[in-house]
DRENTINU-797079 format. One record per residue (C-alpha): x, y, z. Coordinates in steps of 0.2 Angstrom, whole numbers, plus 5000, padded with zeros to 4 digits. Layout:
# DRENTINU-797079
XYZ ...
This chain:
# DRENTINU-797079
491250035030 491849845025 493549805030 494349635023 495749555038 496749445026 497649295030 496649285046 495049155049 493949155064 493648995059 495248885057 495848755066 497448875073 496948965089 498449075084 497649125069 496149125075 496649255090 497449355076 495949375067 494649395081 496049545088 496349635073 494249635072 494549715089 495649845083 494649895069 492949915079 493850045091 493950155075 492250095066 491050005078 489849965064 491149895052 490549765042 492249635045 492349495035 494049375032 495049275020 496249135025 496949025014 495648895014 493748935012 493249105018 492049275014 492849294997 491949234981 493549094979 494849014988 496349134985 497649014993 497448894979 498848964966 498348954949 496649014955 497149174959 498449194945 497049194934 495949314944 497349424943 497749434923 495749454920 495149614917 493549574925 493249434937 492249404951 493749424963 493949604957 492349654958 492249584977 493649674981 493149824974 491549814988 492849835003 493350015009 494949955018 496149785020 497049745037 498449605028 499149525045 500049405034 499649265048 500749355059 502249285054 502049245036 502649405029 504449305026 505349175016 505549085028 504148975025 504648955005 504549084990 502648984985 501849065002 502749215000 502449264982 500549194984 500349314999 501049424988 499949414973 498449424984 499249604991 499649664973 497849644966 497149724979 498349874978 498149894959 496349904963 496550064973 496049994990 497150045004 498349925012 498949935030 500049795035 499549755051 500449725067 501349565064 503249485060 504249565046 505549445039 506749385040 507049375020 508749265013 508449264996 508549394983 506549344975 506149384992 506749544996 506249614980 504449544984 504449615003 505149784997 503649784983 502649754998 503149885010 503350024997 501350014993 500649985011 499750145018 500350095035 501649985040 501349905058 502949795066 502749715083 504249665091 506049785087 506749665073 505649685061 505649845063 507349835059 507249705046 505649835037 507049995038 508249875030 507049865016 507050025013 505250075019 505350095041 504050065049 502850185056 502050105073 503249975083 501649905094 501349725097 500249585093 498349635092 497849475107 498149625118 496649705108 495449565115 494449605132 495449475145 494349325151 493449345170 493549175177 494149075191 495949015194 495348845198 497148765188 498848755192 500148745178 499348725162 500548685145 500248665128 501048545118 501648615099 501048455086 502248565075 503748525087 503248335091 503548275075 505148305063 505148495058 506448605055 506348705068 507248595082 507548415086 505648325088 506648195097 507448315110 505748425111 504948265118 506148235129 506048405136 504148395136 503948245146 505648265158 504748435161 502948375164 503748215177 504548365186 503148475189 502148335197 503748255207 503548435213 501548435218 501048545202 499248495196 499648495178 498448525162 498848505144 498148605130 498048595113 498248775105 497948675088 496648595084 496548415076 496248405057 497048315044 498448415043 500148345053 500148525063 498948485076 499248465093 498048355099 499048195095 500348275103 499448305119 498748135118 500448055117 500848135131 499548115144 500047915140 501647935145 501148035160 499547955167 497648015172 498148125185 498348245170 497148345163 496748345147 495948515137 495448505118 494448695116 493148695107 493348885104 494449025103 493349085118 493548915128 495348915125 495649075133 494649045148 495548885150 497248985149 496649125162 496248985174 498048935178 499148995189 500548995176 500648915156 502148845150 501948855129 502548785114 501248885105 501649085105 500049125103 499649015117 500949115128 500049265121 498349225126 498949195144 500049345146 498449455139 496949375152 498449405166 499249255167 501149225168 501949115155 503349035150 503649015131 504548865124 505248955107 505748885091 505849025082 506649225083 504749285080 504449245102 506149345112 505849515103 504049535105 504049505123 505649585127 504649745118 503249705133 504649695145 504249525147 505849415150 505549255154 505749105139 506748985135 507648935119 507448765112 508748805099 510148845110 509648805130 510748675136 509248605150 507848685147 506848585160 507948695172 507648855164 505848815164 505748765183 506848925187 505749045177 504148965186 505148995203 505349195198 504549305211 503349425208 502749365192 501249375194 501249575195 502549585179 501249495169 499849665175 501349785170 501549685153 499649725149 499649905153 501149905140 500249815126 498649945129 499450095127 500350015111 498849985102 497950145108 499250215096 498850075083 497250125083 497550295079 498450265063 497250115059 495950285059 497150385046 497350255034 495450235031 494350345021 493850495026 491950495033 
């Protein structure tokens, strides 16, 4: 049994993507234990080319033979988690209809799809709804996790046929020490211009928040949940920036790992992220967070865990206040165990109908 995770690598520089990968990995050895895995991100990865590179892959696909074909022709299955929240035009039509591409070859060769779980949407422009409704009509299974794209996939015309959640939960929870207090992971994405929120007021909210929680006798750690590398979306600057505004008391955590970055984040007594997956990774190894969200991708999900604490960057008026209230909330800390036993039996029916899309044995 060889089963492809796409647009997933173990090995990037995004924890995020990296605890997509390493969960979806999960997922599929609950079904097939002795599954040979193997991934393909957009940069270097276990096919025989790099597939995020445009006009490679657009001739790989007009070829009648080609070494990308006959690689994909060795898999039994492909898990496409679309990066989790890529399966949109949101981030442009060129992402999109590369994704896109990728997906269509692999359907034409006659190796079952299933769109893992991950967001769906949203789609604003005509190109992009034909491509997502292409996408949805060939998928074996179809796998939202959070109410809205659920909604957005039956809107489309194809509904959805497991509402779970994200496949973190699939990873065994860290057993370490809580030797940290309030850990909080600065977004690179969100420190510079982008066009999510206002960098300016994101920094502002960022260092207001991290005077306050020492004002207040927090021990506070920062962690990066993006690794540094040439591209502008790493938080280590960020996190560096940061610390110089708020002086040595604070720690300062770069992971080395996926691994490492988890343990780190099950050691606090509460995270405060930019970083969904960072949120996520907490929330799975039993630790309470408080997510800083940018985007529609971060209310839905959790609200699906039962999990109601967040704040806004797009609409709060004094997010330092909703964060210090959220951290005041009693009885987190046995909400965040009710969250986990949600997310379990979520993917336990995830898993089933990982089992039915595969071939028969």
């Amino acid at each position: 049994m060889k089963v492809l995770i796409l647009w997933a690598d173990p090995r990037g520089t995004n924890l995020g993507v990296r605890a997509l990968a390493a969960g979806t990995a999960a997922l599929v050895r609950r079904v097939w234990p002795d599954a040979e895995i193997v991934y393909q991100g957009y940069g270097p990865g276990d096919a025989p080319m790099r597939i995020g590179v445009k006009r490679n892959l657009g001739r790989e696909y007009v070829k009648r033979h080609s070494v990308l074909k006959d690689w994909i022709r060795t898999l039994d299955l492909v898990v496409d988690t679309r990066a989790g929240d890529s399966f949109s035009d949101s981030y442009g039509l060129h992402r999109h209809y590369g994704m896109s591409t990728m997906y269509e070859l692999v359907s034409r060769l006659g190796i079952p799809i299933v769109l893992g779980p991950q967001t769906i949407g949203p789609f604003v422009t005509r190109r992009g709804r034909f491509l997502a409704k292409s996408t949805l009509r060939r998928a074996a299974v179809v796998m939202a996790r959070d109410p809205m794209s659920a909604e957005c996939a039956s809107d489309l015309g194809r509904p959805v046929d497991l509402l779970t959640t994200d496949v973190v939960f699939a990873l065994d929870p860290p057993s370490v020490e809580q030797t940290r207090d309030v850990i909080v992971n600065v977004s690179g994405l969100l420190w510079n211009e982008n066009p999510h929120v206002d960098s300016g007021a994101y920094r502002t909210t960022v260092l207001e928040l991290g005077r306050a929680l020492m004002a207040g006798g927090r021990r506070l750690t920062l962690l990066a949940h993006v690794l540094d590398s040439y591209l502008a979306d790493n938080d280590v600057p960020a996190i560096q920036d940061v610390a110089a505004h708020l002086g040595d008391q604070v720690e300062v955590v770069i992971p080395t790992s996926l691994e490492h970055a988890r343990d780190v984040l099950a050691s606090g007594t509460v995270v405060v992220g930019s970083r969904m997956h960072a949120c996520l990774n907490a929330l799975s190894g039993g630790v309470p967070a408080v997510p800083l969200a940018y985007s529609r991708k971060f209310a839905p999900l959790l609200a699906q865990l039962g999990w109601t604490y967040g704040v806004d960057l797009r609409t709060a008026a004094d997010p330092v206040g909703d964060v210090l209230a959220a951290l005041a909330s009693p009885g987190l800390d046995d909400q965040v165990h009710e969250v986990r036993a949600r997310a379990d039996k979520s993917l336990a029916l995830a898993t089933e109908l990982l089992r039915a899309a595969g071939p028969r044995q």
